[in-house]
N, C-alpha and C positions, 0 to 999 in steps of 0.2 A: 528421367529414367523410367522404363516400363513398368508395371507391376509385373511381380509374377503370376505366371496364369491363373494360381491354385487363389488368389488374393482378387482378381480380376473376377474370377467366375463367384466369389461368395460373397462377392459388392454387389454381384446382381441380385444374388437369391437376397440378399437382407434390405439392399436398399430399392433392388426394381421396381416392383409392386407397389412400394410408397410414392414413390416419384412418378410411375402411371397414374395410381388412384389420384392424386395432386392434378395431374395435367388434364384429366378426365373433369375433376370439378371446378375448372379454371375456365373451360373452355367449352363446357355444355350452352353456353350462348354467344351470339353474337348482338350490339344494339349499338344503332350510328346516337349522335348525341339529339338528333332529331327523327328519333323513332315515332311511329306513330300509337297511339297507346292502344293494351292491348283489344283485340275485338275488331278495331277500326281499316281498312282497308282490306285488300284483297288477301286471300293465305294462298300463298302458292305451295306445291309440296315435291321432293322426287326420290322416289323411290325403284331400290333395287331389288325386286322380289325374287330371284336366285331362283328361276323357273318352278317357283313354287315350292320350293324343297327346301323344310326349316331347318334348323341348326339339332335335331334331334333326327334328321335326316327322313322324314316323313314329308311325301309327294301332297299337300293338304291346299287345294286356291280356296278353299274358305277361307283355313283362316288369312291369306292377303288383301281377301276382300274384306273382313272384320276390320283389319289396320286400315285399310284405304276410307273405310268407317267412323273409324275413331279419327283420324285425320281429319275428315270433312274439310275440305280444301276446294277454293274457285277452280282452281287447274293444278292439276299434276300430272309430273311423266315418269313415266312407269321405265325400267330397264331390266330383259330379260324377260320377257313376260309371252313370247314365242321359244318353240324350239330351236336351238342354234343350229341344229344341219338339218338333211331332207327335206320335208315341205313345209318347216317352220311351221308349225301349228301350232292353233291356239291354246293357250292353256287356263284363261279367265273366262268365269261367264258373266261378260259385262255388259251384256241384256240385264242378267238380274241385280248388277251393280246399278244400272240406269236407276230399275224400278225404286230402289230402296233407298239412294242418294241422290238422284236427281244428276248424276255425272255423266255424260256420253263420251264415247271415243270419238277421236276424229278420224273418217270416214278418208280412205287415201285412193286415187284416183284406178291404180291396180292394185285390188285387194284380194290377196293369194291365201291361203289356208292360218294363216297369222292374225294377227290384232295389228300388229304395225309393222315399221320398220329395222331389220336388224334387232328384234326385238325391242324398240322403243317404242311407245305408245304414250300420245297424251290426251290426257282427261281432263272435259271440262264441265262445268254448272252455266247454264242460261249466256249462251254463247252462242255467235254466228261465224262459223266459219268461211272466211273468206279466198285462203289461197294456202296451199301446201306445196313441197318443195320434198323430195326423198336425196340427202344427200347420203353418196359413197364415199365413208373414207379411210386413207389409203393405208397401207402396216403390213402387215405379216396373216395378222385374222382379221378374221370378215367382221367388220363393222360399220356402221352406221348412225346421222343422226337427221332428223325429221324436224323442221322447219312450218311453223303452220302460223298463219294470222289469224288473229283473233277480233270480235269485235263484243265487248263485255258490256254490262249494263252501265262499269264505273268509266269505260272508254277502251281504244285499239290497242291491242297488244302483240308484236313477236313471239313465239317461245322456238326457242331453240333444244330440241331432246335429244341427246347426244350420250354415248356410253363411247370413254376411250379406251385406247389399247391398253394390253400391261409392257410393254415397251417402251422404256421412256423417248426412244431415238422415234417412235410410231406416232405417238402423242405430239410430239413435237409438230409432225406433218399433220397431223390430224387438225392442232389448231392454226394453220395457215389452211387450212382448207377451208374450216370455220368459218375464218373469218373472212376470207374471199366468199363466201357463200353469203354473210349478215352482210354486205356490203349493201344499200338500198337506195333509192331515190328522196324515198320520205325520210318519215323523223319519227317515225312509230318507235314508241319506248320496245326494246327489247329484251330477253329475259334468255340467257343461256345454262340451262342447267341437267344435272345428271349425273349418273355414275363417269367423273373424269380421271382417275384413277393416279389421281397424285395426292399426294401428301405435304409436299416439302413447299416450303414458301422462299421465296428471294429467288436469286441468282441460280441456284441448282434448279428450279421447279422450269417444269415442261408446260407450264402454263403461262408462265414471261413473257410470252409473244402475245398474249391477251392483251397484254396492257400497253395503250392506257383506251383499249375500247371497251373492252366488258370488266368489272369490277366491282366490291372492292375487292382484292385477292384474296385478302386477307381474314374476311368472314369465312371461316372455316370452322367446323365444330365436330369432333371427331363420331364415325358414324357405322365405323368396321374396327374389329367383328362385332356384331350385336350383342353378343351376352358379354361383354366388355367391349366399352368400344373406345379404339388411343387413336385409330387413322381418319383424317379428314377426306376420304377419297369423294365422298357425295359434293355438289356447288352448288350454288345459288346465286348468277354473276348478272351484271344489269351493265343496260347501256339505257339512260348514263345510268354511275354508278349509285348515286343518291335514289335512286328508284327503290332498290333492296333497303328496307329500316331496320329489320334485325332479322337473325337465322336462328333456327334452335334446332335439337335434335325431338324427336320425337319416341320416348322412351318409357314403354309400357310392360308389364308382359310378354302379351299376346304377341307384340311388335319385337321382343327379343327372343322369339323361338320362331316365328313365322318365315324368315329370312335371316341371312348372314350377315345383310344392311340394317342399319335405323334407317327408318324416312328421316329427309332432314324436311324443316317447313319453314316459310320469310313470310313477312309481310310487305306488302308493299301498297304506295297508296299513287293509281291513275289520275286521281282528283286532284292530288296537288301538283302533279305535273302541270294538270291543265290550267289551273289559277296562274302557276309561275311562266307559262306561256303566256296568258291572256294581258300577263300585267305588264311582260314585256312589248 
């Protein structure tokens, strides 16, 4: 039998906020049982900077570029970081990001008044870019995710920068698009990650057609809104899945007024892919 409403609504106010704060300290990390410790391999990062407009509703790219800072990350991909209609323009200046971190953008073969695509942009440290790919994909809004090779000091890498719909029926095409898109010849480890704008694991999640290519699903760590944050919308997924060792949120200040997003950050280690190749 239901409760009554008035009984319903004052379970939430006494016991919500307990059971968020609980699920918030449960799940601020992710760590496979062969993580790599910490320091050791690559830090990947992806962040949603909310066209630069923090949660106190100030137009500020310092401070994203400060987070993208504190971060210090091999590569990250940025979402949002163009304007969404007219001529998509820039909104970072990641010339002076270069100077001060050592990060570059990758450079995309028609580069229009934007930093990337659909507003996705990834950034990387002492990298050779090899091949870019601009996908379209399909919903209701204009979205997009950007496809680039990599070739790093620790070895070759995929990254897949992807921001999905908020439609769950959109998302759903979105990741068959994906993943007709990762389809490759080689065997270059890949890395799909981004604002994917789900939350929900199992059988409801619009992310199920992932698997069993990119994973594990289930590294999630909740990452919206920033100044609390309960939704795991941000990913961090690997093919294969053992490539991602652990996920964390990246939760600072500066980082929960700067954006609406936490950056989330993995590690991952290229090295030992390549031992458990050579051994095989």
């Amino acid at each position: 039998m239901p409760l009554p409403k008035h009984r319903t609504v004052d379970g939430i106010r006494k016991f919500g906020p307990l059971m968020v704060s609980t699920l918030r300290r449960e799940r601020k990390s992710f760590r496979t049982e062969t993580a790599v410790p910490h320091g050791e391999g690559l830090l990947i990062a992806s962040y949603n900077v909310h066209k630069c407009v923090g949660t106190d509703g100030r137009f500020d790219p310092s401070r994203i570029l400060s987070v993208i800072r504190e971060i210090d990350a091999d590569v990250i991909a940025l979402q949002e970081a163009d304007e969404r209609f007219g001529e998509r323009a820039a909104l970072l200046d990641l010339e002076s990001l270069k100077r001060q971190s050592g990060l570059s953008a990758v450079r995309l073969p028609v580069q229009r008044k934007g930093h990337g695509w659909h507003g996705n942009v990834v950034l990387a440290r002492d990298a050779e870019v090899t091949a870019t790919h601009q996908i379209t994909l399909p919903g209701v809004e204009p979205r997009g995710a950007l496809m680039v090779d990599l070739t790093l000091p620790a070895g070759p890498l995929r990254v897949i920068a992807a921001h999905l719909g908020l439609l769950r029926r959109s998302r759903a095409q979105q990741v068959e698009t994906l993943l007709s898109a990762a389809q490759a010849k080689d065997a270059r480890p890949t890395l799909l990650m981004g604002d994917l704008n789900e939350w929900r694991l199992g059988r409801r999640s619009s992310l199920l057609g992932l698997h069993p290519v990119f994973g594990p699903l289930n590294a999630t760590v909740p990452s919206f809104p920033s100044r609390f944050p309960v939704w795991a919308l941000d990913r961090v997924l690997a093919n294969p899945h053992h490539l991602v060792s652990s996920v964390e949120i990246h939760d600072t200040p500066l980082a929960r007024i700067a954006s609406d997003h936490l950056p989330i950050k993995a590690r991952i280690s290229l090295g030992a892919l390549q031992e458990q190749a050579e051994a095989a």
